[in-house]
C-alpha positions as CSV (number, residue, x, y, z in Angstrom):
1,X,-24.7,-0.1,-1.3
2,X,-24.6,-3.4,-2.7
3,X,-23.2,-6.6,-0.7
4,X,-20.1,-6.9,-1.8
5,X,-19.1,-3.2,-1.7
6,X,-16.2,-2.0,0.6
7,X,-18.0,0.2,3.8
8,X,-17.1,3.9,3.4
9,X,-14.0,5.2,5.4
10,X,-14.4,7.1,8.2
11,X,-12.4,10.0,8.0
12,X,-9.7,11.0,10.6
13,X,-7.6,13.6,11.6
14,X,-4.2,12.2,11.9
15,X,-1.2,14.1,13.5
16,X,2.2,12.8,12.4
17,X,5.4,14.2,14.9
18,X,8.6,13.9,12.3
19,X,12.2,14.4,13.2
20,X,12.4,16.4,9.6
21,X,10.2,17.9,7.2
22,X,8.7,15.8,4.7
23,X,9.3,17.6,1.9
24,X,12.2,18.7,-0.2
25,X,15.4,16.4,-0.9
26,X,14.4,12.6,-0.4
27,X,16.9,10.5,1.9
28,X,15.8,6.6,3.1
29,X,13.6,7.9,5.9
30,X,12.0,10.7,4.5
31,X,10.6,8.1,2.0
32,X,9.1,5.6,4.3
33,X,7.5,9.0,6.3
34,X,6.3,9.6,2.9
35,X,5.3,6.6,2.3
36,X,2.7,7.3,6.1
37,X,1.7,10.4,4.7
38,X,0.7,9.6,1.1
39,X,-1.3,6.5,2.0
40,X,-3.4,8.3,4.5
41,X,-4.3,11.1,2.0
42,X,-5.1,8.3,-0.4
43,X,-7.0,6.3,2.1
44,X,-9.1,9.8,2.4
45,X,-8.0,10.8,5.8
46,X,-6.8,14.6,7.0
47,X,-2.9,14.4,7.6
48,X,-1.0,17.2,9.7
49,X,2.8,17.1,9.7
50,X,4.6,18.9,12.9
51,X,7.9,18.3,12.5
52,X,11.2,19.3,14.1
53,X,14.0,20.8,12.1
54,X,14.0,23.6,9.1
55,X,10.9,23.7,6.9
56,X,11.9,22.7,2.9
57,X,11.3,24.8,0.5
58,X,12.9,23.5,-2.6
59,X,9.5,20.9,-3.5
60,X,9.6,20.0,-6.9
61,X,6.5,20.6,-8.7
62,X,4.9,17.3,-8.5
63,X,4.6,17.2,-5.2
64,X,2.8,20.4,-5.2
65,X,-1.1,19.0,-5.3
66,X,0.0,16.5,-2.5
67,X,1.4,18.7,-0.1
68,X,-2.1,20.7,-0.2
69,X,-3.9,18.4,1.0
70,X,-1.3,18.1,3.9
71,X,-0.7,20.2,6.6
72,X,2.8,20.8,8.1
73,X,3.3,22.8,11.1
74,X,7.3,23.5,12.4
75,X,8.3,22.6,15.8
76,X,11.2,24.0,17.9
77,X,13.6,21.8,19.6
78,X,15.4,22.1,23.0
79,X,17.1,25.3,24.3
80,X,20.6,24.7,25.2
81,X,19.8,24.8,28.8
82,X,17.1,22.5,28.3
83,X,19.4,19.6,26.6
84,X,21.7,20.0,29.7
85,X,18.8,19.6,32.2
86,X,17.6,16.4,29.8
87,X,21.6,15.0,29.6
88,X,21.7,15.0,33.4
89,X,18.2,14.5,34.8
90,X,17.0,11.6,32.3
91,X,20.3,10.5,30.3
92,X,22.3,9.8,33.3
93,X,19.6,8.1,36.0
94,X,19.0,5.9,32.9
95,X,14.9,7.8,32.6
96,X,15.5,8.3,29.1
97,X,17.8,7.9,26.3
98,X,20.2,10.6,24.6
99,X,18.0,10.4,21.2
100,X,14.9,10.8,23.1
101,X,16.5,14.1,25.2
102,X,17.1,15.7,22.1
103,X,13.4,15.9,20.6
104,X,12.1,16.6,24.7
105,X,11.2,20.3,24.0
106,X,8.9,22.6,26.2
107,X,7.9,24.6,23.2
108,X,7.4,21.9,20.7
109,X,5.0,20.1,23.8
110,X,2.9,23.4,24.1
111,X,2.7,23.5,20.0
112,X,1.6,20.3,19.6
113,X,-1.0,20.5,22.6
114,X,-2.7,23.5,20.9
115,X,-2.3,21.8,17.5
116,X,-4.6,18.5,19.1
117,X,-6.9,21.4,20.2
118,X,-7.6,23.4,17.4
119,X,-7.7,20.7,14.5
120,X,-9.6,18.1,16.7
121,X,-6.9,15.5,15.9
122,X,-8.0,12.2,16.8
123,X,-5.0,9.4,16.0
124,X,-1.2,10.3,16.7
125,X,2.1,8.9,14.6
126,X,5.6,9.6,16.2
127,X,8.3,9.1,13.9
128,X,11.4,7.0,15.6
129,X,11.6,6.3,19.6
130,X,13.3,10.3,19.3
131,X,9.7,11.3,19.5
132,X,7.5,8.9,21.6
133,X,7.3,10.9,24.4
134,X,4.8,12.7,22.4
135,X,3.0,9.8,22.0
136,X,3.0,9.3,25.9
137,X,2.3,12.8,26.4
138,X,-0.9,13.7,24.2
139,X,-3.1,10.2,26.1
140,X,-4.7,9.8,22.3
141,X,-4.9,6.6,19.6
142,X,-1.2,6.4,19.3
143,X,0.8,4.6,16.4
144,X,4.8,4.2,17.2
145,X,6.6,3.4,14.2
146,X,9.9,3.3,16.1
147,X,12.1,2.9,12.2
148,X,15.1,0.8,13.3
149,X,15.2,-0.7,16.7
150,X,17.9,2.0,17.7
151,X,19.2,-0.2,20.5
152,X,20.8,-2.6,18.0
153,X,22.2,-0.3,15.9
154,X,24.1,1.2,19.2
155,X,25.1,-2.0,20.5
156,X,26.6,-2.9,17.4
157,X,28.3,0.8,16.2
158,X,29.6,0.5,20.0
159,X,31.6,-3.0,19.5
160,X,33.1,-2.1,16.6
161,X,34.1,1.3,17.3
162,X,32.7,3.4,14.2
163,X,32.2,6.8,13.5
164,X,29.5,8.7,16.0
165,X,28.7,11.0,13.1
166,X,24.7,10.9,12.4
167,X,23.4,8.7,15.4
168,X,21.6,11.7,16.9
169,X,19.7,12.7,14.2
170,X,20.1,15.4,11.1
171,X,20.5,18.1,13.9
172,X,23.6,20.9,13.0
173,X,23.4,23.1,16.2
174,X,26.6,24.1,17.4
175,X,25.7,23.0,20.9
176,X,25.1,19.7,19.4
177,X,29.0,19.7,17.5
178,X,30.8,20.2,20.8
179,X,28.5,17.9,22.8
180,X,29.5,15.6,20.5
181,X,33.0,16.4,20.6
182,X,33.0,16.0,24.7
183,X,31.7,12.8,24.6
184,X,33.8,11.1,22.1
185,X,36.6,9.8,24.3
186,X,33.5,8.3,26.5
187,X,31.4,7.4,23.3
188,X,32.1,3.4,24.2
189,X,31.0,4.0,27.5
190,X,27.7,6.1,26.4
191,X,26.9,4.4,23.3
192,X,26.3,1.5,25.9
193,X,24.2,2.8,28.0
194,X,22.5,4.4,25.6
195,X,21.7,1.0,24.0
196,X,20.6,-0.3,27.6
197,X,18.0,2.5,27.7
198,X,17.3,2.0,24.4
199,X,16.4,-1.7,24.8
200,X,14.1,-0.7,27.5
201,X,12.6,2.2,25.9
202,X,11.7,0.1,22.9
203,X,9.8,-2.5,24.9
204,X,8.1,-0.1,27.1
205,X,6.6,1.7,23.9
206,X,5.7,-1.4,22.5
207,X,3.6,-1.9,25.4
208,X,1.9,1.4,25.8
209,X,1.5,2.2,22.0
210,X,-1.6,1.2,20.5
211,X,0.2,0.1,17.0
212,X,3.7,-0.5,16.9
213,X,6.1,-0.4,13.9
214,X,10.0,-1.0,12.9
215,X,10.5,-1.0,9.1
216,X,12.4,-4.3,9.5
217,X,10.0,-7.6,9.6
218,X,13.0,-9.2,11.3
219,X,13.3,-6.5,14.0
220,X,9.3,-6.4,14.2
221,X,9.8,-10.0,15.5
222,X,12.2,-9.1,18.2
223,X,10.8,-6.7,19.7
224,X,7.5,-8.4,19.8
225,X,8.8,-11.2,21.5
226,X,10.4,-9.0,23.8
227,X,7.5,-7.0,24.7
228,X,4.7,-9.6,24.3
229,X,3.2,-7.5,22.1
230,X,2.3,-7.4,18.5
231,X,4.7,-5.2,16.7
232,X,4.0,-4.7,12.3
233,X,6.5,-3.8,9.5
234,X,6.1,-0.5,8.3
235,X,4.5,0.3,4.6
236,X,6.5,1.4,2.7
237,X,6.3,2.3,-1.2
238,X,8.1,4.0,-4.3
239,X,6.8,4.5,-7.4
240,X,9.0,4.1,-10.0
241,X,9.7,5.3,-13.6
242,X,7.1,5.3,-16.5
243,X,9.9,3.5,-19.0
244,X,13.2,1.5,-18.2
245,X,16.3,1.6,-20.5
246,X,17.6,-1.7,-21.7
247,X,20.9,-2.8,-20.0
248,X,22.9,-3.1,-22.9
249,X,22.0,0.2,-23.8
250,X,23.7,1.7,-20.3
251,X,27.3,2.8,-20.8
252,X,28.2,3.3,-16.9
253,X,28.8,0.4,-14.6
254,X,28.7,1.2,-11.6
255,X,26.9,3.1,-8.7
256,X,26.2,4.0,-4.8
257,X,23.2,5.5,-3.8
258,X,23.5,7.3,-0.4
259,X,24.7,10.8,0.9
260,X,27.9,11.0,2.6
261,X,26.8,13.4,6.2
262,X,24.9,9.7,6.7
263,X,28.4,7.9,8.3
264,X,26.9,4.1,7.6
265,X,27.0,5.4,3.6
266,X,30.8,6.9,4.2
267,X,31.5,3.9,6.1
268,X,30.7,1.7,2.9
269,X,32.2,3.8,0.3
270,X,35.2,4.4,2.1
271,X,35.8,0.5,2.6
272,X,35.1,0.3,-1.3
273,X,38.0,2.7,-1.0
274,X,40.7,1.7,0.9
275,X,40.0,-2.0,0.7
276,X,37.9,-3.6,-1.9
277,X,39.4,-1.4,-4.8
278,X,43.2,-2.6,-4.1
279,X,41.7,-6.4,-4.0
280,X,39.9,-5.9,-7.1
281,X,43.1,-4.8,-8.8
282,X,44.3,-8.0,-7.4
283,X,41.6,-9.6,-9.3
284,X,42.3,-8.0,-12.7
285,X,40.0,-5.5,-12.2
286,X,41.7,-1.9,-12.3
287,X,39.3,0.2,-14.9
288,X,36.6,0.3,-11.9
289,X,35.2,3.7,-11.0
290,X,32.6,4.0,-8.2
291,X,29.7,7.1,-8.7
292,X,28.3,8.3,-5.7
293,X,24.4,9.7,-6.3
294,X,23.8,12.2,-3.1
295,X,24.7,15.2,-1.1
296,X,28.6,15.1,0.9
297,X,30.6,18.3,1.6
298,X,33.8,18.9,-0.4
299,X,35.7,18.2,3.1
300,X,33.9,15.1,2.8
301,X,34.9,14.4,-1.0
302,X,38.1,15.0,-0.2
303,X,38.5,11.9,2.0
304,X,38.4,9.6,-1.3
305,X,40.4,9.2,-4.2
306,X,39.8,9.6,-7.8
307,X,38.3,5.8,-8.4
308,X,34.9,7.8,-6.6
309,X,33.3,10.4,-8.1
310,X,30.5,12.2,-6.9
311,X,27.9,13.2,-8.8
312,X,25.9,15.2,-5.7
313,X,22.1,15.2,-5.6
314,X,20.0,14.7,-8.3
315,X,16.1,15.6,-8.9
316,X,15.5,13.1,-11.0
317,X,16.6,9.9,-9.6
318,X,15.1,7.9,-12.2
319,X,16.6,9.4,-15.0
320,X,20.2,9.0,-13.0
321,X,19.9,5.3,-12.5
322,X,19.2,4.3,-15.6
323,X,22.7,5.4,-17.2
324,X,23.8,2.8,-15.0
325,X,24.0,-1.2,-15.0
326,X,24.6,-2.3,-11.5
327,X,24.5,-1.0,-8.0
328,X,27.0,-1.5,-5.4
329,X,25.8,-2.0,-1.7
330,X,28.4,-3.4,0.2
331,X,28.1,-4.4,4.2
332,X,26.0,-1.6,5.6
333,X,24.6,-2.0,9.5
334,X,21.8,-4.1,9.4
335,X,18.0,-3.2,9.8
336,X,15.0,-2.3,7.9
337,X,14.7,-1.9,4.1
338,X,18.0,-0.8,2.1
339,X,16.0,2.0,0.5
340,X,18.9,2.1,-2.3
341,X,18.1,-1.1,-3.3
342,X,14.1,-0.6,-4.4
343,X,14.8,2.5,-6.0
344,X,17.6,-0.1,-8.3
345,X,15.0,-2.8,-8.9
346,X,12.7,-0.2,-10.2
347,X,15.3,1.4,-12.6
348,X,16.2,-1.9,-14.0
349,X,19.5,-1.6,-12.6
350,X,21.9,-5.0,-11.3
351,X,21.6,-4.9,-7.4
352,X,25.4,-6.2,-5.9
353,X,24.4,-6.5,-2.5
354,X,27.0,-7.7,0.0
355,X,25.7,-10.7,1.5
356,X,24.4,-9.1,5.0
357,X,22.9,-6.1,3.0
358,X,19.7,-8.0,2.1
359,X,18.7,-9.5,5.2
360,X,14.9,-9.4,6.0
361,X,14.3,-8.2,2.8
362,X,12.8,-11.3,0.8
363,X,15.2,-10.8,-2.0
364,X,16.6,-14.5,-3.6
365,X,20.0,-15.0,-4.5
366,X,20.9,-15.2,-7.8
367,X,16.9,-15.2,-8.7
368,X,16.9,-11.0,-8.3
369,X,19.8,-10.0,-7.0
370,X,24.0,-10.6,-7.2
371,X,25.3,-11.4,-3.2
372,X,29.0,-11.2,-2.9
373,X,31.2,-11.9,0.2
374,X,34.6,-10.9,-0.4
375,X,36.3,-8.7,-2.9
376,X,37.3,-11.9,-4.8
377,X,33.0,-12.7,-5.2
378,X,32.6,-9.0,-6.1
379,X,35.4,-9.1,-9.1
380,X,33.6,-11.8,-10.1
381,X,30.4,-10.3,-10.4
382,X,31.9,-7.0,-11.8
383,X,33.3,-9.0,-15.0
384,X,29.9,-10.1,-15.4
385,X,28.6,-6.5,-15.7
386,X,31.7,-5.5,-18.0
387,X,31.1,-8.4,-20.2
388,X,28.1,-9.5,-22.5
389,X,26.2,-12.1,-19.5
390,X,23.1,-12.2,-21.1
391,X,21.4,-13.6,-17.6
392,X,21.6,-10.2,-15.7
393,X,18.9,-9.0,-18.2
394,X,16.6,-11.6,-16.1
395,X,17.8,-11.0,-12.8
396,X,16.9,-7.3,-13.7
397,X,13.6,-8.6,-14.8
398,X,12.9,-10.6,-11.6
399,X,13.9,-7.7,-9.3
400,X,11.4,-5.1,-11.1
401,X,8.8,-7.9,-10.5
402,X,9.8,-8.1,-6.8
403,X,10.2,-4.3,-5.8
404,X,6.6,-3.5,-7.7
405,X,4.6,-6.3,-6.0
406,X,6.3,-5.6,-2.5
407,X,6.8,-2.1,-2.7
408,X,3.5,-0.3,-4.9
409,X,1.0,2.1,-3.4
410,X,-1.5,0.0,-3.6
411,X,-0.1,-2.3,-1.5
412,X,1.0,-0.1,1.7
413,X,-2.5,2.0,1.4
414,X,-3.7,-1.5,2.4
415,X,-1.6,-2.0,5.0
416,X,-2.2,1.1,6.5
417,X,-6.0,0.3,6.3
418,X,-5.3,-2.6,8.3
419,X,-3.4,-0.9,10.8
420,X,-5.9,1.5,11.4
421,X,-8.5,-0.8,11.7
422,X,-5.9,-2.7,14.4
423,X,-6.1,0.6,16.1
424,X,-9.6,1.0,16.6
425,X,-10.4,-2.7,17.7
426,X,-7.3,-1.8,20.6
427,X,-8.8,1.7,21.9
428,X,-12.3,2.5,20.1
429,X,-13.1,6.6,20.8
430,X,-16.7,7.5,20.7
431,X,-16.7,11.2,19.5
432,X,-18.1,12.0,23.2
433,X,-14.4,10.6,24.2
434,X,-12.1,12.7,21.9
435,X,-14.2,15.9,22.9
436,X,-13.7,14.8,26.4
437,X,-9.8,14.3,25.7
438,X,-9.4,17.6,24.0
439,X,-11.0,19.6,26.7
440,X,-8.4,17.8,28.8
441,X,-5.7,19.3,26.5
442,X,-7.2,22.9,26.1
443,X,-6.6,23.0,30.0
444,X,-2.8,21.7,30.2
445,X,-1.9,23.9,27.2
């Protein structure tokens, strides 16, 4: 090997817990999961996926060579009288919080015990603080990528009193439906404390984990000057189309990029909706039609009138996008990377971000992307993409540039690499010490 040649990786066997399968129809999450999963194969390391919910089967043909290098393995959640024994023994003394309760399964704690055991797995991932007690649990070179701090997002749902629909998770049990329905006329007083536990939770992982993540740089700083600890951004990547249609070759002007069973997405378009369309009439603007680009029940569809139509989900995002010229993202709740937003920048299409939307994100105004404020901004910046501005051919131009450099494979395989190495300089395993820790496993499982 010559000087200047990079040492050879060691290999590892790295068990990611998800909330969701990996595979099948992408939402914001699922990407940056993705995102874990395809830099570690890349980086030449063995990736297991145990994750919680029903296994996908519709995986487009692509991703077939990918997923067989990768492992997954289905967990079961809680039994109903499991979540009632976690809702009164750890949600209400303040042990644990709500999100955490619902992931705190007996059978998915034995699976994952025998799954350390019999694949020899040496480094651990939990996905969102719904599944660090996994991380606790399994005593092995833990990474915590936590997503959004959840305690924020609570505290700030809870003060201005929006929907409850999607803060547990994707989870459809029935069980789940009516607890949700008995605690709505107390959701104030839970979504509080659930933020106080969360708060606590968060800092108390950051302490124990060996790495810890939030896909927010902003957030990252919080909580590591909470904890004391260093806390990273998540990598995150998305590769985007081999050609880009021109602008002025793009007959559709405007689009949202979100399904509707996510309430933050309804939230938005429904403002867009009620509000922001009558104002923009106001403005002169009354030929505006909104497309929605993801999944929403016909209950759901119903809500809106006919100024949003819903396309559904589509395979090929790429190809969608580009029959459009700008994307709408108005005030969503604050946190990590506005996944919506890379996937525009990538598809040459006009990002209108509301001014709060792009927080954290390192995007410039009026350099790569269109802020607006109030409806009156927004019309403004509509008869720009109606008209013949020959300056949002550059601001397309710029955010290309800035969604490649910041968002390429490349680029999160290396920071991945560098987060690994963090984690062996914090808790370096000799290979007499991860026999030692499995043998300790075969016996509790």
């Amino acid at each position: 090997m010559t000087s200047d040649s990079a040492p050879p990786i060691e290999r590892k066997t790295i068990l990611m817990i998800a909330t969701r399968d990996l595979r099948g129809r992408m939402t914001g999450r699922k990407a940056v999961l993705r995102t874990t999963s395809d830099s570690l194969v890349g980086l030449g390391h063995r990736v297991l996926v145990a994750h919680f919910g029903d296994a996908q089967h519709n995986i487009r043909d692509e991703e077939a060579n990918l997923n067989s290098r990768i492992q997954y393995f289905s967990l079961m959640g809680p039994r109903p009288w499991e979540l009632v024994r976690q809702f009164v023994l750890e949600f209400l003394p303040g042990r644990k919080s709500l999100n955490e309760c619902l992931y705190a399964s007996k059978r998915a704690e034995k699976a994952l015990r025998r799954i350390v055991h019999a694949e020899n797995v040496e480094i651990v991932i939990t996905d969102m603080i719904r599944t660090v007690g996994y991380g606790e649990l399994l005593n092995l070179p833990w990474i915590a990528d936590l997503d959004d701090l959840l305690s924020l997002r609570y505290r700030r749902i809870a003060k201005e009193r929006r929907g409850l629909d999607g803060l547990l998770g994707y989870h459809k049990a029935p069980v789940l439906r009516a607890l949700s329905w008995f605690i709505r006329p107390a959701a104030r007083i839970i979504l509080d404390k659930e933020a106080t536990i969360l708060e606590r939770r968060e800092i108390t992982v950051a302490r124990q984990a060996n790495v810890t993540l939030t896909v927010s740089s902003a957030e990252a700083m919080a909580l590591s000057k909470a904890s004391l600890r260093p806390v990273s951004a998540t990598p995150f990547c998305v590769q985007g189309p081999d050609h880009i249609a021109p602008l002025k070759t793009r007959v559709r002007h405007l689009v949202f990029l979100g399904g509707m069973s996510y309430q933050p997405n309804r939230n938005a378009v429904q403002m867009f909706d009620k509000q922001i369309l009558g104002q923009l009439r106001s403005s002169g603007i009354h030929d505006i039609t909104l497309d929605v680009i993801g999944e929403g029940e016909e209950s759901i569809r119903r809500e809106f009138s006919p100024n949003v139509r819903f396309v559904g989900y589509v395979e090929d995002l790429d190809h969608e996008l580009q029959k459009y010229k700008a994307m709408l993202v108005p005030e969503l709740l604050q946190g990590g990377i506005k996944t919506k937003i890379v996937h525009a920048a990538l598809n040459g299409v006009v990002v209108l971000a509301h001014d709060s939307a792009i927080e954290g994100m390192g995007l410039e105004r009026d350099i790569n992307v269109l802020t607006w404020y109030s409806p009156q901004e927004l019309a403004a910046l509509l008869r720009r993409i109606q008209g013949t501005d020959s300056t949002l051919d550059r601001i397309a131009e710029n955010a290309l540039r800035w969604a490649t450099v910041t968002f390429g494979v490349k680029q999160a395989e290396a920071k991945w690499k560098a987060h690994l190495e963090s984690l062996n300089e914090s808790c370096p395993k000799t290979s007499k010490g991860i026999e030692m820790k499995a043998t300790e496993l075969s016996r509790a499982s």
